[in-house]
Every structure is written in C-alpha cells, then in structure tokens.
N, C-alpha and C positions, 0 to 999 in steps of 0.2 A: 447664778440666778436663772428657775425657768424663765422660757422664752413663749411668748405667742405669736401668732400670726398674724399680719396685715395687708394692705394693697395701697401698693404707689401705683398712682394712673398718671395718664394725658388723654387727649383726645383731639384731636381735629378733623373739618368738615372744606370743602372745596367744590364750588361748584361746579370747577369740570371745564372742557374746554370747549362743549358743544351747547350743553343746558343754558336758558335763556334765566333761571332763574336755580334757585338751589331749596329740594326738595325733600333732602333729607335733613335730619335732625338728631344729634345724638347729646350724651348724658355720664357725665362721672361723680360718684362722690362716693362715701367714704364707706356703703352698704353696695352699693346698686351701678351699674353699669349696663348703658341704653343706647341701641342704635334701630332708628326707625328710616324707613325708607318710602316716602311718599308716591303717591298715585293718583292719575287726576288732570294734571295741568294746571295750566293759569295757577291761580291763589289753592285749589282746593287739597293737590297736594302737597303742600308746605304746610294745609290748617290740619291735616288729617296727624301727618307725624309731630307736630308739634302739641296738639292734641295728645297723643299718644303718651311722648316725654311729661309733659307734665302729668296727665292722671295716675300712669307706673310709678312716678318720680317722688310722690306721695310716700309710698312707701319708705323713703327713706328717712323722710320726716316723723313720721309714725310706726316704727319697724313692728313687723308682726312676732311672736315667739319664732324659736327655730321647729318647733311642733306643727304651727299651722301656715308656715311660708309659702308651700305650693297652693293650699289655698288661698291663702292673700293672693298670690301672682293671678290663678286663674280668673278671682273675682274681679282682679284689676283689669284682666283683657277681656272682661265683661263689661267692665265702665267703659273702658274706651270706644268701644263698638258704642255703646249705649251714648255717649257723647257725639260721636260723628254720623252715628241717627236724629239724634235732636239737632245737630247743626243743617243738615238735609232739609229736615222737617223747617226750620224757619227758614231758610231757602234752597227753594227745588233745584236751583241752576246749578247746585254741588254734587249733584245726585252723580253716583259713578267714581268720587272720591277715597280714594281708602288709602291704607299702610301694613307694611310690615311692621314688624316690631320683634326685637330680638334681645336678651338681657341677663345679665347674670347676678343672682344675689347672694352677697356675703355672709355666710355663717359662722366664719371662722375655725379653718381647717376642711368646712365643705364649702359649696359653689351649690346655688339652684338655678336651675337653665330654663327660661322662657322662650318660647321661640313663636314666630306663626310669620308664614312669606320664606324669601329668598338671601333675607340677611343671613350673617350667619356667626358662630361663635366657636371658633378655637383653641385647645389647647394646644402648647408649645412646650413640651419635655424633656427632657435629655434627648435634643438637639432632633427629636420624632414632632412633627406637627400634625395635629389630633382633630379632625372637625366633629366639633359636638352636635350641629343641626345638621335636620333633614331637609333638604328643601324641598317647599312645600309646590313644585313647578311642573308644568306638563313633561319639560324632557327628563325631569327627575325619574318621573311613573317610566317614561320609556326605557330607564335606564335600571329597573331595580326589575322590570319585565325580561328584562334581554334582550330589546328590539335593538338598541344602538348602545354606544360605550362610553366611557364616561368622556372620552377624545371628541368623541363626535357630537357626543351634547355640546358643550366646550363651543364646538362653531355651527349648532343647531339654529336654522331663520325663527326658531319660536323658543328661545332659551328661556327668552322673559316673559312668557306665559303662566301668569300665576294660578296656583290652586286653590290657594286658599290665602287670606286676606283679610284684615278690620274694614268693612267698607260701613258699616252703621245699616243694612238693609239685610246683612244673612247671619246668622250663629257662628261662631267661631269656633274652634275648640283647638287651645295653644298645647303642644307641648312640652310638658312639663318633665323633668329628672333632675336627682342631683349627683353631684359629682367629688371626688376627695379632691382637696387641695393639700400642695408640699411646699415647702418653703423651695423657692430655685423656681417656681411653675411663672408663667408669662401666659396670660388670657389674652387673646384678640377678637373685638366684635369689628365687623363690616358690613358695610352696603355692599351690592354688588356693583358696582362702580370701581372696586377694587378686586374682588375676586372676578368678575367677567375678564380684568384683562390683564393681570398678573396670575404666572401662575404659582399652585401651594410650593414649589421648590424655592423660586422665589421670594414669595414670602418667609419662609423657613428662614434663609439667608438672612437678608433683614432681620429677623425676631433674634437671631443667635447674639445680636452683640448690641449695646450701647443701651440706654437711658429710655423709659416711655419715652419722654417729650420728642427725644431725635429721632424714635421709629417710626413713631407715627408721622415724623413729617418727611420722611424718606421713604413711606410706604404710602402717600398722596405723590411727593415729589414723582415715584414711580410709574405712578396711573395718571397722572399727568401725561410724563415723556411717551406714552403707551397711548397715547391719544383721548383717554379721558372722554367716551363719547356721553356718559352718564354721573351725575353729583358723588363724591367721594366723601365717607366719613370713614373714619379708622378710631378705635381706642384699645388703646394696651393698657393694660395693667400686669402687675409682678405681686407675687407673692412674698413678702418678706419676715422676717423675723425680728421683734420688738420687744424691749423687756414686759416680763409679766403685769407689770404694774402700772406700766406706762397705760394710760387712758387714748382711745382712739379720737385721734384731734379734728378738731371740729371745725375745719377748715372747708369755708363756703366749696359748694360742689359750683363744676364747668358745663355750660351748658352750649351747644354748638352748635351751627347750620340754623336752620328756617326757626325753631325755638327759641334761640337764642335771640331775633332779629326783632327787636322794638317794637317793627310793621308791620310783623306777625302777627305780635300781640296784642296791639291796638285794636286787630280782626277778631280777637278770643277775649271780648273785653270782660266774658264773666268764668274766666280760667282762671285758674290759681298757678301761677309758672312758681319753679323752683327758683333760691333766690343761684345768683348766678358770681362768679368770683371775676370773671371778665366777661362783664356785658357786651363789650365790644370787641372780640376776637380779632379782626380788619384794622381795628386802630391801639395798639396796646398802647398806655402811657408810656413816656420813655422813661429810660431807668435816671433815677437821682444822681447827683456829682456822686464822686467816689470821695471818701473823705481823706484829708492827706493827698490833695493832690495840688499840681504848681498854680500858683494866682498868678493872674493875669491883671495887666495895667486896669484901670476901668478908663471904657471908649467912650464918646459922647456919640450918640444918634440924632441924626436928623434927617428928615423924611426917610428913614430905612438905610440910609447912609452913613457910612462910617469916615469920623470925619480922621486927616492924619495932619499932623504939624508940619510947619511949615518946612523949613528944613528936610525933612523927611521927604515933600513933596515933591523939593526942588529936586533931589536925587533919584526919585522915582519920574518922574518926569525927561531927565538927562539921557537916563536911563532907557526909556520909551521911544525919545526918540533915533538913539543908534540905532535898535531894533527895525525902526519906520526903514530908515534907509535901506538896512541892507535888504529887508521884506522889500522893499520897491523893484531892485534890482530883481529880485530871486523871481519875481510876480509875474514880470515881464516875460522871463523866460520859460515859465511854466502854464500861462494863460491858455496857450496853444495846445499843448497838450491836456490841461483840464477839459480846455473845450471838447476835444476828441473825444478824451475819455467818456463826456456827459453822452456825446451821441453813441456811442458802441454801447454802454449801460441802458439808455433808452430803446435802442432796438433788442437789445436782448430781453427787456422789464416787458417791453409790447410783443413780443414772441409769447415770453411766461404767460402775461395775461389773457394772450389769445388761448393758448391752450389751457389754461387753466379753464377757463368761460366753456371750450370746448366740452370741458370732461363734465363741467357741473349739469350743463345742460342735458350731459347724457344717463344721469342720474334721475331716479324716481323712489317712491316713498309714499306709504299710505298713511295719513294721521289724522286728529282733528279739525277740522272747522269752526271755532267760537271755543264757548264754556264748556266746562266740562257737564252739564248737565245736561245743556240746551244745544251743545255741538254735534255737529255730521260729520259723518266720514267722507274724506275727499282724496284726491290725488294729490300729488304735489310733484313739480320737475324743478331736479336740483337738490341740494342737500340740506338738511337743519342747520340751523344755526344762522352766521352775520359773520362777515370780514369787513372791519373797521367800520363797523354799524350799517353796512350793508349784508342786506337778507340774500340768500342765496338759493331761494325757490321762491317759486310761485304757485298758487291753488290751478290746477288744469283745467280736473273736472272735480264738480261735488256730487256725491252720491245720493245727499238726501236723507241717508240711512243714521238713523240717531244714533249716538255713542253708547247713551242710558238704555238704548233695547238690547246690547248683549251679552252676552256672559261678563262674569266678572273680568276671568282673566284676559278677552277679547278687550274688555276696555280699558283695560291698563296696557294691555300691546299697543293697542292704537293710540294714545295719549303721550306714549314716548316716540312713535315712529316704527312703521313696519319697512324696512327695506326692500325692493324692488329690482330686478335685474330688468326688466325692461315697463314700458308704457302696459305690453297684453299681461305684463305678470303683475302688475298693479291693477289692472281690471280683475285678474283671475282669484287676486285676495280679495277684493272686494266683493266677487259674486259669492265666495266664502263667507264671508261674513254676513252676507243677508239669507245668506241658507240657515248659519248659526242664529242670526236672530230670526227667524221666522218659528227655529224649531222653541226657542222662548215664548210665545205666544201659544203654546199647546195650551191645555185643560190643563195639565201636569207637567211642569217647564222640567226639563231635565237639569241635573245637579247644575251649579253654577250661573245660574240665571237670576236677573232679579228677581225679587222675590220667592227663590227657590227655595229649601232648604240643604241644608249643607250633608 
C-alpha cells in the first residue's frame, strides 16, 4: 500500500534560570509549527508572542490551498503587527513591545518557512544539521559583511540586537521559502535561549537519537545546565511515513510558554487562542491506575491519617522503641561531632557568601526602569535575576532616557539587560544610546526607529 507523509511533534517552553517571567510562546499541531520570542518586559513581552501564536495559529484551523500558503503566511505576519499596534494604541505604556516569530507549514512532502527575528528553524538530515533562517540581528549583518566570524558573533556584547521585529509601529517583511520534506527528516524550531548557548554540534547530538517528546526536553534540560540566561522553547517534529488512507488525526494541537498561560489570556481577552490539548504544561494530570494491577486492603482515613490495627500497632510500636534506645546511645556519642561539623559548614557557608556578595556587587548592567512603554534607562549594580527571592541589583543611577525613543533593536537590548564590565562602561552604553536616540528625532529618523520605516 502507498504511503504518505506526516509529523510527530512535541514542544516545550522553560523559563530559564535568570528571566523573572517567561516570554516566549510556542505552537504544535498537526499543519503548523510556532515558536515566538517576546520583547518588551514586564507583561508586554508575553502579550506580543502570544499575540503572535494565536493569529499565525489560525491557520491551522482554516488551512490555506498549498497554491496560496506563502501568501496566507505573509498576510498573517501582517495581522499580527496589525494586532500589537492596536494593543499599543489602547494602551501607550506597551509601546516598545514586539516579537519574533518563526514557523513551519505542512504541505505534505514540502515544508513553508516563516521567519522574521532571531528564532530560528532547522533542519536535521542524514545525521547534517541544516539552519533554515536568517537571522534577522546586527552581528548577523556583521557577519555576512566579513567584519567578524560566526565565533565571534557567538560572544558578540550586541548579539541580541535585533533587526528586524513584529512591534505593531513599523512594516515587517517575513521571510518566506519553501522547503522538500523526506520521510527520516527531523525539523527543529528555537528561541534563542537555546541556540545562544548550546552549540549546532550539540544540538546535532541530541536530534540524532530518541522520541520528539525526550528531545526536546534534553535540549531545554541542556540550556538549563548552560545557565539558561534567557526563556527556552524547543519543538521537534519528524517526518514520518503513514498509510495512504489513513486520515491525518485531529488531535488537539500544544500550545506552550506565555500563550499557553490562562493570565495571559485574561490580558488578550478579545483573542481567539488555539484550543490547547494540555492547558497546564506545569501541572500535567497524573496518569490513571494501570489496569490488572494488585489491590490493595481499603484503609480508613481520618484527619489525613492512616489509621493501622491494633495488633499491628503494638509491633510497630515494640519495634520503635528498640530503635529509641539504641538512637540514644549512638546520639550521645555523635552530638559533638555534629556540633563541629555545624560550625566548620558555617564558616565556610559565611566565606561563600561573603564572596559571592563580593563578585555581585562588582557586576553592572544597563536595563529598564518601569514599563516597557513608559520606562527609562538606568544602571544597575549586580546581576538579574533573585536568589531565593532575593533581588540581586539595585537601580544606581537612572538615565531618564525613554526606552520608547530608540530604535527598535536598542529597546529589545535594553529590556533583557545589557552587560557591563565596569560602572564607566555602563555610563559609556548609556551615552550611546542617547546619541542613538537623539539621531531618532531627525526630520527623517534613520531605519529602525520609531516610526521609521523599515
């Protein structure tokens, strides 16, 4: 019997080990495959990509011929802009919010590749890993000019510098290709959250063996161990081979990260979200008894406690207390030494913390101040993030300098954190950026400014 082709996915999303919050959003079902990367801060990057996922995610719902796909895709990263300008427009304090978005759509035996940003979408072939996008980012230009190499972008201070972007305020223009699919073929979309700090060999590694479901979650576990400074989405999908006749199953599509998240969409309350097969990634239900398995007495509870027969108790009981005694004896002779131990751990725990306090203090970082619309640029000593819900910087100095007057990809740098080698090199980005926003206020704002065109 001929055969046709299909796609087994997975997908999973992690916020990361530094992000306060989780900003990207990704997308599987049984056409379509979505990974958006938000920009913005606070709430505005979560509404941007999740915004994103569901307008593209339409698509799936309503498939276009295989004749006019590239233009559904294009129209669709027309909606979306056109969504996260109206969300702007009924509140200014968003302004500066946008996303990437990156996606592949099933034809069946081809592949069409969306792209626009720094996500990205590979293929994986005879054991060769193939990146389908371009990214759309300043050290990208540098690197397709000859100024540096792909090594050196890799641990470029402006890697995440984007170019180009859905922010709802400039034109976008995605693009568009499509691509042959083979039965054996293994697709990978990412945030950069994965590709900044794994590298393609590694991934390669990973994609060569085992099941969507357990790559993708060894290819988060990965950018995890790797420090994780940025939200991680991964989805895999395989190409596979299914009889001809078999009908492609109509199994609710995954919907993951900031999309997926209820509080999301409470925020998008006149969005249409795709329906979603686990709402709750974070809490899956547990799986059912297995059937055919050994019964167990039935216990009585009360108050949470399990009650045991008498008999039983007296032996448990007997039992307890030989234990007691010879524990008293052993207790005795060990107290002294636990004691010790406590103080030798304690000065060593109070060494660790002194130098750790040290290092952080000696850390600096240019970011936000407030909302992403209505926020400044400030300093900050110390690093992102919290240890055991303690913050670990503080605002120095604020600049004053709006976020919303710079280029685009100026305010997607400053909204995740610019690093700093010292206090004057954090002033020295800063008098950067008021040069970049000042050149925004020309008569004729150069490419990438608000209200620029693209």
């Amino acid at each position: 019997m001929a055969a046709s082709l299909g796609l087994r996915y997975a997908a999973k999303s992690d916020v990361g080990l530094v992000r306060q919050g989780n900003e990207d959003s990704g997308y599987v079902g049984p056409r379509l495959l979505l990974v958006a990367d938000g920009m913005g801060g606070h709430a505005a990057g979560e509404l941007a990509s999740s915004l994103a996922i569901a307008t593209v995610a339409d698509l799936d719902v309503h498939p276009p011929t295989n004749a006019d796909v590239l233009t559904s895709l294009a129209e669709a990263i027309d909606n979306v802009g056109d969504a996260i300008g109206e969300l702007i427009a009924d509140d200014p304090d968003l302004t500066g919010m946008g996303t990437t978005i990156t996606g592949l759509y099933w034809l069946g035996g081809r592949i069409a590749v969306v792209h626009v940003g720094d996500s990205r979408a590979y293929l994986f072939r005879d054991n060769e890993l193939i990146q389908l996008t371009h990214d759309h980012t300043y050290v990208q230009t540098l690197v397709d000019s000859g100024r540096i190499t792909e090594e050196e972008a890799s641990v470029h201070p402006r890697r995440s510098l984007l170019m180009r972007a859905l922010d709802g305020m400039n034109p976008v223009e995605a693009d568009l290709s499509v691509r042959e699919a083979r039965s054996g073929d293994r697709f990978l979309l990412c945030s950069d959250g994965l590709s900044g700090v794994v590298r393609d060999t590694e991934i390669a590694d990973l994609l060569s063996t085992g099941e969507p479901t357990g790559v993708v979650t060894r290819l988060v576990d990965l950018a995890l161990e790797r420090g994780a400074p940025d939200n991680v989405t991964v989805v895999v999908a395989d190409v596979v081979e299914r009889p001809a006749d078999e009908e492609l199953p109509l199994t609710p599509p995954v919907v993951v990260g900031a999309a997926g998240e209820p509080r999301v969409r409470l925020q998008l309350p006149n969005t249409r979200f795709p329906d979603d097969a686990q709402p709750d990634p974070d809490r899956p239900d547990a799986p059912a008894p297995i059937d055919g398995g050994p019964e167990t007495a039935p216990q009585i509870l009360i108050d949470s406690e399990l009650i045991v027969p008498a008999a039983e108790q007296a032996r448990y009981d007997a039992e307890a207390a030989d234990i007691a005694r010879a524990d008293k004896k052993s207790k005795r002779r060990k107290v002294i030494g636990v004691v010790g131990g406590i103080l030798v751990v304690a000065a060593i725990t109070a060494g660790t913390l002194f130098g750790i306090q040290s290092w952080v203090t000696s850390q600096w970082y240019v970011s936000i101040n407030g909302s992403a619309g209505t926020g400044t640029v400030a300093i900050y000593n110390g690093v992102q993030g919290s240890l055991a819900g303690i913050k670990l910087s503080g605002i120095d100095t604020d600049s004053g300098l709006m976020v919303g007057s710079l280029p685009l990809f100026d305010q997607e740098l400053v909204s995740k954190g610019i690093p700093a080698a010292s206090y004057e090199d954090a002033q020295r980005i800063v008098a950067e950026l008021q040069s970049r926003a000042a050149e925004c206020q020309a008569l004729i704002p150069p490419q990438g400014c608000p209200g620029s065109l693209q």
